[in-house]
C-alpha positions in Angstrom: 0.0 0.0 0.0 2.7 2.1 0.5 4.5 1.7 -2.2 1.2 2.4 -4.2 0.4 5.7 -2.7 4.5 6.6 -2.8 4.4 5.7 -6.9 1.0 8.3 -7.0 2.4 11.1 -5.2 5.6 11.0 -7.8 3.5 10.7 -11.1 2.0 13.6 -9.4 4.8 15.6 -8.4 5.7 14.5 -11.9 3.0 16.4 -13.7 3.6 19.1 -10.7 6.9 20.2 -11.7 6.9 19.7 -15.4 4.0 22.3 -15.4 5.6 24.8 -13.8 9.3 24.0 -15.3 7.7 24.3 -18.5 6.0 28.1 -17.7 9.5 28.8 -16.1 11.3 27.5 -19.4 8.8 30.0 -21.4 9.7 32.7 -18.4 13.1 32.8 -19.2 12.5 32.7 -23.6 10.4 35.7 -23.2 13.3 37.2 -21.1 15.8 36.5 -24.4 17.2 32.8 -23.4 17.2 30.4 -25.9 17.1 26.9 -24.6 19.9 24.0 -25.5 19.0 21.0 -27.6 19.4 17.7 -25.0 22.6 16.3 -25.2 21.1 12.4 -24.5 19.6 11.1 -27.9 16.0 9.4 -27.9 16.0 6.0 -28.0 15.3 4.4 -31.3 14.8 0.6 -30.7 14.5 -1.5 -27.8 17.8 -2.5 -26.8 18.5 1.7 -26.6 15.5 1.9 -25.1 16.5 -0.3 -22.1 19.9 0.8 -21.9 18.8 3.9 -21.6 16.7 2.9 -18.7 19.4 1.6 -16.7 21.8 4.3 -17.1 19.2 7.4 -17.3 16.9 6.2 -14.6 18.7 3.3 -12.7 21.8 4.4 -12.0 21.6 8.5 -11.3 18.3 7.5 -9.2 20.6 5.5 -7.1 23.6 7.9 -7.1 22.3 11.0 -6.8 19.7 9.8 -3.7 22.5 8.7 -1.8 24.5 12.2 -2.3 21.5 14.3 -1.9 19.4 13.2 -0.1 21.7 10.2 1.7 24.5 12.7 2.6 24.0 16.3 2.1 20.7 16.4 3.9 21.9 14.4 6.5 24.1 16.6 7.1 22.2 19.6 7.2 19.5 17.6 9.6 21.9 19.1 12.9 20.2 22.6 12.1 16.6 21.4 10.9 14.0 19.3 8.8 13.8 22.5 7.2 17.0 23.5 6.3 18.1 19.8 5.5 15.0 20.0 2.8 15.9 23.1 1.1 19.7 23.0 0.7 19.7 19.7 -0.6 17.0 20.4 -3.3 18.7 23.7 -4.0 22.2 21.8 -4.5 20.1 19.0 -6.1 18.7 21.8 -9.0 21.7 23.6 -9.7 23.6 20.4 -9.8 22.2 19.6 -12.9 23.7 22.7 -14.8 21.0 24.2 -17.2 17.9 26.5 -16.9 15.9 23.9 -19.0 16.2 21.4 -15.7 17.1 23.4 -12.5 13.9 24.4 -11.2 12.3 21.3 -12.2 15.0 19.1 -9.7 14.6 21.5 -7.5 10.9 20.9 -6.3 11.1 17.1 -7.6 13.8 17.5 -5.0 11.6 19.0 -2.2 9.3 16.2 -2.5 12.2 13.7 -2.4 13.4 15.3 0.4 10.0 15.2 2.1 9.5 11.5 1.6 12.9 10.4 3.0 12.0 12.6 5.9 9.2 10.5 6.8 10.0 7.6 5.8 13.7 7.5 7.1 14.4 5.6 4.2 16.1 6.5 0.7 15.0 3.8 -1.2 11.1 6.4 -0.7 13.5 8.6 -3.0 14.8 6.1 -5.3 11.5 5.0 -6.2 10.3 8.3 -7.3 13.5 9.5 -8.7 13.4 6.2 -11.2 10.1 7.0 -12.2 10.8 10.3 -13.4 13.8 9.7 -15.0 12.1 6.5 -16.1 9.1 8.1 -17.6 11.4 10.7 -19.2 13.4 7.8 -21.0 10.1 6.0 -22.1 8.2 8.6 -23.3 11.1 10.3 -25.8 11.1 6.8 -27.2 7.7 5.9 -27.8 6.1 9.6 -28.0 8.5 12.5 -28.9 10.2 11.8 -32.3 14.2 11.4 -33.0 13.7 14.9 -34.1 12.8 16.6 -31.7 14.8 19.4 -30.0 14.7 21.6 -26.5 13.2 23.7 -28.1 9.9 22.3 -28.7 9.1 22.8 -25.0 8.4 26.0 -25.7 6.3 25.4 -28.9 2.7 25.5 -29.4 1.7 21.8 -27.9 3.2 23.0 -24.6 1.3 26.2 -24.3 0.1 28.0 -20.8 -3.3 26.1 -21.1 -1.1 23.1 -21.4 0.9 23.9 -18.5 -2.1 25.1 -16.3 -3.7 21.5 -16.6 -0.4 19.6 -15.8 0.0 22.3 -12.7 -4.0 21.7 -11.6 -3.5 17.7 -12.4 -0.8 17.5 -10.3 -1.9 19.7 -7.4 -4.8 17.9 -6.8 -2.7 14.4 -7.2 -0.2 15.9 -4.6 -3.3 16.8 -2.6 -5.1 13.8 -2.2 -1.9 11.3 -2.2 0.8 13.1 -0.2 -2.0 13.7 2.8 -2.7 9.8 2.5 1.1 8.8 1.8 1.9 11.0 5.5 -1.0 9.0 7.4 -0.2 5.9 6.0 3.2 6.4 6.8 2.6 7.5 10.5 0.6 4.9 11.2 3.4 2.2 9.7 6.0 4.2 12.2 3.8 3.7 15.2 3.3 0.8 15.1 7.1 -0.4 14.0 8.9 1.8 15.3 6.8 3.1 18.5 6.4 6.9 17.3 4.9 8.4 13.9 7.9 10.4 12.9 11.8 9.6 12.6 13.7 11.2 15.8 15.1 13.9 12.9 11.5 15.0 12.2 10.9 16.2 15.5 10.7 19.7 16.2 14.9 21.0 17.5 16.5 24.2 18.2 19.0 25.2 15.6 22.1 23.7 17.5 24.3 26.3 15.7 24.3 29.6 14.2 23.5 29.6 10.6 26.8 31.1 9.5 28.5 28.3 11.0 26.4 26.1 8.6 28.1 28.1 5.2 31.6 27.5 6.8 31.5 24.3 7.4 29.8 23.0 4.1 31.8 25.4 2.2 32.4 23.2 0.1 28.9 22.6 -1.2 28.5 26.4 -1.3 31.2 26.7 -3.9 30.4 23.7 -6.4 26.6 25.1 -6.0 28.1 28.8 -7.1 30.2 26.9 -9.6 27.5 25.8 -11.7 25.5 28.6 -11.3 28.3 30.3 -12.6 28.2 27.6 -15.9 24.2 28.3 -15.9 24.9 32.3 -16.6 27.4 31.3 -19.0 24.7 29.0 -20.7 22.6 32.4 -20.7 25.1 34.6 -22.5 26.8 32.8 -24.6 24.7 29.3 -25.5 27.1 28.7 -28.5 29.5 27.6 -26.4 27.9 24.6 -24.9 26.4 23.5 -28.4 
Protein backbone atom coordinates (compact mmCIF):
# COMPACT_ATOMS: atom_id res chain seq x y z
CA UNK A 1 0.00 0.00 0.00
CA UNK A 2 2.66 2.07 0.55
CA UNK A 3 4.55 1.75 -2.19
CA UNK A 4 1.19 2.45 -4.20
CA UNK A 5 0.36 5.75 -2.67
CA UNK A 6 4.47 6.57 -2.79
CA UNK A 7 4.39 5.67 -6.86
CA UNK A 8 0.97 8.32 -7.04
CA UNK A 9 2.38 11.07 -5.15
CA UNK A 10 5.62 10.97 -7.85
CA UNK A 11 3.48 10.70 -11.09
CA UNK A 12 1.95 13.62 -9.42
CA UNK A 13 4.83 15.58 -8.40
CA UNK A 14 5.74 14.54 -11.91
CA UNK A 15 2.96 16.38 -13.73
CA UNK A 16 3.64 19.07 -10.71
CA UNK A 17 6.93 20.21 -11.66
CA UNK A 18 6.87 19.68 -15.42
CA UNK A 19 3.98 22.35 -15.43
CA UNK A 20 5.59 24.81 -13.79
CA UNK A 21 9.28 24.05 -15.28
CA UNK A 22 7.68 24.27 -18.51
CA UNK A 23 6.05 28.07 -17.66
CA UNK A 24 9.54 28.78 -16.09
CA UNK A 25 11.29 27.53 -19.40
CA UNK A 26 8.77 30.04 -21.39
CA UNK A 27 9.70 32.71 -18.45
CA UNK A 28 13.10 32.78 -19.20
CA UNK A 29 12.48 32.66 -23.58
CA UNK A 30 10.43 35.65 -23.21
CA UNK A 31 13.31 37.22 -21.10
CA UNK A 32 15.83 36.49 -24.37
CA UNK A 33 17.17 32.84 -23.40
CA UNK A 34 17.21 30.40 -25.87
CA UNK A 35 17.10 26.90 -24.64
CA UNK A 36 19.87 24.03 -25.48
CA UNK A 37 19.04 20.99 -27.56
CA UNK A 38 19.35 17.71 -24.97
CA UNK A 39 22.62 16.32 -25.16
CA UNK A 40 21.07 12.42 -24.48
CA UNK A 41 19.64 11.08 -27.92
CA UNK A 42 16.03 9.36 -27.88
CA UNK A 43 16.01 5.98 -27.96
CA UNK A 44 15.33 4.42 -31.32
CA UNK A 45 14.75 0.61 -30.67
CA UNK A 46 14.48 -1.54 -27.79
CA UNK A 47 17.80 -2.49 -26.79
CA UNK A 48 18.52 1.67 -26.64
CA UNK A 49 15.51 1.94 -25.12
CA UNK A 50 16.46 -0.30 -22.08
CA UNK A 51 19.92 0.82 -21.90
CA UNK A 52 18.80 3.95 -21.62
CA UNK A 53 16.69 2.89 -18.71
CA UNK A 54 19.38 1.56 -16.67
CA UNK A 55 21.84 4.26 -17.07
CA UNK A 56 19.17 7.42 -17.34
CA UNK A 57 16.91 6.23 -14.55
CA UNK A 58 18.70 3.33 -12.68
CA UNK A 59 21.81 4.41 -12.04
CA UNK A 60 21.56 8.49 -11.33
CA UNK A 61 18.35 7.49 -9.20
CA UNK A 62 20.61 5.55 -7.08
CA UNK A 63 23.63 7.90 -7.10
CA UNK A 64 22.33 10.97 -6.78
CA UNK A 65 19.71 9.76 -3.74
CA UNK A 66 22.46 8.65 -1.84
CA UNK A 67 24.52 12.18 -2.31
CA UNK A 68 21.51 14.28 -1.88
CA UNK A 69 19.42 13.17 -0.08
CA UNK A 70 21.67 10.17 1.65
CA UNK A 71 24.51 12.69 2.58
CA UNK A 72 24.05 16.28 2.12
CA UNK A 73 20.70 16.37 3.87
CA UNK A 74 21.93 14.44 6.51
CA UNK A 75 24.09 16.59 7.08
CA UNK A 76 22.19 19.55 7.23
CA UNK A 77 19.53 17.58 9.55
CA UNK A 78 21.92 19.09 12.93
CA UNK A 79 20.17 22.64 12.10
CA UNK A 80 16.62 21.36 10.91
CA UNK A 81 13.99 19.35 8.76
CA UNK A 82 13.80 22.49 7.16
CA UNK A 83 17.03 23.49 6.27
CA UNK A 84 18.11 19.81 5.47
CA UNK A 85 15.02 19.96 2.83
CA UNK A 86 15.95 23.09 1.08
CA UNK A 87 19.66 22.98 0.72
CA UNK A 88 19.73 19.71 -0.61
CA UNK A 89 17.04 20.35 -3.28
CA UNK A 90 18.75 23.74 -4.05
CA UNK A 91 22.17 21.77 -4.51
CA UNK A 92 20.10 19.00 -6.14
CA UNK A 93 18.74 21.84 -9.01
CA UNK A 94 21.71 23.59 -9.72
CA UNK A 95 23.58 20.40 -9.84
CA UNK A 96 22.19 19.58 -12.91
CA UNK A 97 23.71 22.69 -14.81
CA UNK A 98 20.99 24.22 -17.19
CA UNK A 99 17.92 26.50 -16.87
CA UNK A 100 15.93 23.91 -19.00
CA UNK A 101 16.21 21.43 -15.70
CA UNK A 102 17.07 23.44 -12.46
CA UNK A 103 13.88 24.35 -11.18
CA UNK A 104 12.32 21.33 -12.23
CA UNK A 105 15.03 19.10 -9.73
CA UNK A 106 14.65 21.53 -7.49
CA UNK A 107 10.87 20.92 -6.34
CA UNK A 108 11.05 17.11 -7.60
CA UNK A 109 13.84 17.46 -4.97
CA UNK A 110 11.58 19.02 -2.15
CA UNK A 111 9.33 16.21 -2.50
CA UNK A 112 12.18 13.70 -2.39
CA UNK A 113 13.41 15.32 0.44
CA UNK A 114 9.99 15.19 2.15
CA UNK A 115 9.49 11.46 1.59
CA UNK A 116 12.94 10.45 2.97
CA UNK A 117 12.00 12.61 5.91
CA UNK A 118 9.20 10.54 6.82
CA UNK A 119 10.03 7.58 5.76
CA UNK A 120 13.74 7.46 7.13
CA UNK A 121 14.45 5.64 4.20
CA UNK A 122 16.07 6.52 0.66
CA UNK A 123 14.95 3.79 -1.19
CA UNK A 124 11.10 6.42 -0.74
CA UNK A 125 13.47 8.57 -3.04
CA UNK A 126 14.78 6.14 -5.32
CA UNK A 127 11.51 5.01 -6.17
CA UNK A 128 10.26 8.28 -7.32
CA UNK A 129 13.49 9.49 -8.70
CA UNK A 130 13.41 6.21 -11.20
CA UNK A 131 10.09 7.02 -12.19
CA UNK A 132 10.82 10.31 -13.37
CA UNK A 133 13.77 9.75 -15.02
CA UNK A 134 12.11 6.52 -16.05
CA UNK A 135 9.08 8.06 -17.58
CA UNK A 136 11.42 10.70 -19.22
CA UNK A 137 13.41 7.83 -20.98
CA UNK A 138 10.12 5.96 -22.13
CA UNK A 139 8.16 8.58 -23.25
CA UNK A 140 11.07 10.34 -25.76
CA UNK A 141 11.11 6.80 -27.20
CA UNK A 142 7.74 5.86 -27.75
CA UNK A 143 6.14 9.56 -28.02
CA UNK A 144 8.55 12.51 -28.92
CA UNK A 145 10.23 11.85 -32.33
CA UNK A 146 14.21 11.41 -33.04
CA UNK A 147 13.71 14.93 -34.13
CA UNK A 148 12.81 16.58 -31.75
CA UNK A 149 14.76 19.41 -30.00
CA UNK A 150 14.72 21.55 -26.46
CA UNK A 151 13.23 23.74 -28.13
CA UNK A 152 9.91 22.27 -28.66
CA UNK A 153 9.15 22.76 -25.01
CA UNK A 154 8.45 26.03 -25.73
CA UNK A 155 6.26 25.42 -28.90
CA UNK A 156 2.67 25.46 -29.38
CA UNK A 157 1.70 21.78 -27.91
CA UNK A 158 3.24 23.01 -24.56
CA UNK A 159 1.27 26.23 -24.29
CA UNK A 160 0.07 28.00 -20.84
CA UNK A 161 -3.29 26.14 -21.12
CA UNK A 162 -1.06 23.14 -21.41
CA UNK A 163 0.90 23.86 -18.50
CA UNK A 164 -2.12 25.12 -16.29
CA UNK A 165 -3.71 21.54 -16.56
CA UNK A 166 -0.35 19.64 -15.76
CA UNK A 167 -0.02 22.28 -12.68
CA UNK A 168 -4.00 21.72 -11.56
CA UNK A 169 -3.51 17.71 -12.36
CA UNK A 170 -0.82 17.54 -10.25
CA UNK A 171 -1.92 19.65 -7.39
CA UNK A 172 -4.81 17.86 -6.77
CA UNK A 173 -2.74 14.35 -7.17
CA UNK A 174 -0.24 15.94 -4.56
CA UNK A 175 -3.32 16.83 -2.58
CA UNK A 176 -5.13 13.78 -2.22
CA UNK A 177 -1.86 11.31 -2.19
CA UNK A 178 0.78 13.06 -0.19
CA UNK A 179 -1.95 13.69 2.78
CA UNK A 180 -2.65 9.77 2.48
CA UNK A 181 1.11 8.85 1.76
CA UNK A 182 1.86 10.97 5.47
CA UNK A 183 -1.04 9.00 7.35
CA UNK A 184 -0.23 5.85 5.97
CA UNK A 185 3.16 6.38 6.81
CA UNK A 186 2.61 7.48 10.47
CA UNK A 187 0.63 4.85 11.21
CA UNK A 188 3.44 2.22 9.70
CA UNK A 189 6.00 4.18 12.16
CA UNK A 190 3.85 3.74 15.20
CA UNK A 191 3.26 0.76 15.08
CA UNK A 192 7.09 -0.40 13.98
CA UNK A 193 8.87 1.85 15.35
CA UNK A 194 6.77 3.12 18.51
CA UNK A 195 6.39 6.85 17.26
CA UNK A 196 4.93 8.37 13.88
CA UNK A 197 7.91 10.40 12.89
CA UNK A 198 11.79 9.61 12.56
CA UNK A 199 13.65 11.15 15.75
CA UNK A 200 15.05 13.90 12.88
CA UNK A 201 11.51 14.96 12.20
CA UNK A 202 10.95 16.18 15.47
CA UNK A 203 10.73 19.65 16.18
CA UNK A 204 14.90 20.97 17.53
CA UNK A 205 16.49 24.17 18.24
CA UNK A 206 19.03 25.16 15.62
CA UNK A 207 22.09 23.70 17.52
CA UNK A 208 24.27 26.32 15.72
CA UNK A 209 24.27 29.63 14.16
CA UNK A 210 23.49 29.58 10.56
CA UNK A 211 26.84 31.12 9.46
CA UNK A 212 28.50 28.33 11.02
CA UNK A 213 26.45 26.09 8.55
CA UNK A 214 28.07 28.06 5.24
CA UNK A 215 31.55 27.53 6.80
CA UNK A 216 31.48 24.31 7.40
CA UNK A 217 29.81 23.04 4.15
CA UNK A 218 31.77 25.45 2.23
CA UNK A 219 32.43 23.20 0.07
CA UNK A 220 28.95 22.55 -1.23
CA UNK A 221 28.51 26.37 -1.34
CA UNK A 222 31.25 26.67 -3.85
CA UNK A 223 30.41 23.69 -6.36
CA UNK A 224 26.63 25.13 -6.01
CA UNK A 225 28.06 28.81 -7.12
CA UNK A 226 30.24 26.92 -9.63
CA UNK A 227 27.54 25.75 -11.73
CA UNK A 228 25.48 28.63 -11.26
CA UNK A 229 28.25 30.28 -12.61
CA UNK A 230 28.17 27.64 -15.89
CA UNK A 231 24.18 28.28 -15.85
CA UNK A 232 24.91 32.30 -16.63
CA UNK A 233 27.35 31.29 -18.97
CA UNK A 234 24.69 29.02 -20.68
CA UNK A 235 22.64 32.39 -20.73
CA UNK A 236 25.08 34.57 -22.51
CA UNK A 237 26.84 32.80 -24.59
CA UNK A 238 24.72 29.27 -25.52
CA UNK A 239 27.06 28.73 -28.54
CA UNK A 240 29.51 27.58 -26.41
CA UNK A 241 27.89 24.59 -24.85
CA UNK A 242 26.42 23.48 -28.36
Amino acid sequence: MQILLLVCVGLSALYFANGLNTLFLQLLSALGYTPLDSPIPNPVNTTQLFSGVLVIAVLPAFCEEFMFRGLVMRAFERYSPIAAALMSAMLFGVMHGTWEQVFFAFILGLVLSYVVLITDSLWAAFVIHFLNNAFSVIVSYFVIPSTSQASDLLNGSNDILYCIVWIVLGVIGLSIFLPLFTLYTRRRNARKYGMPLPVEVVKKPIVAPVKNMFLQYLPLFLFGGIQLFQMILIWVHPELFK
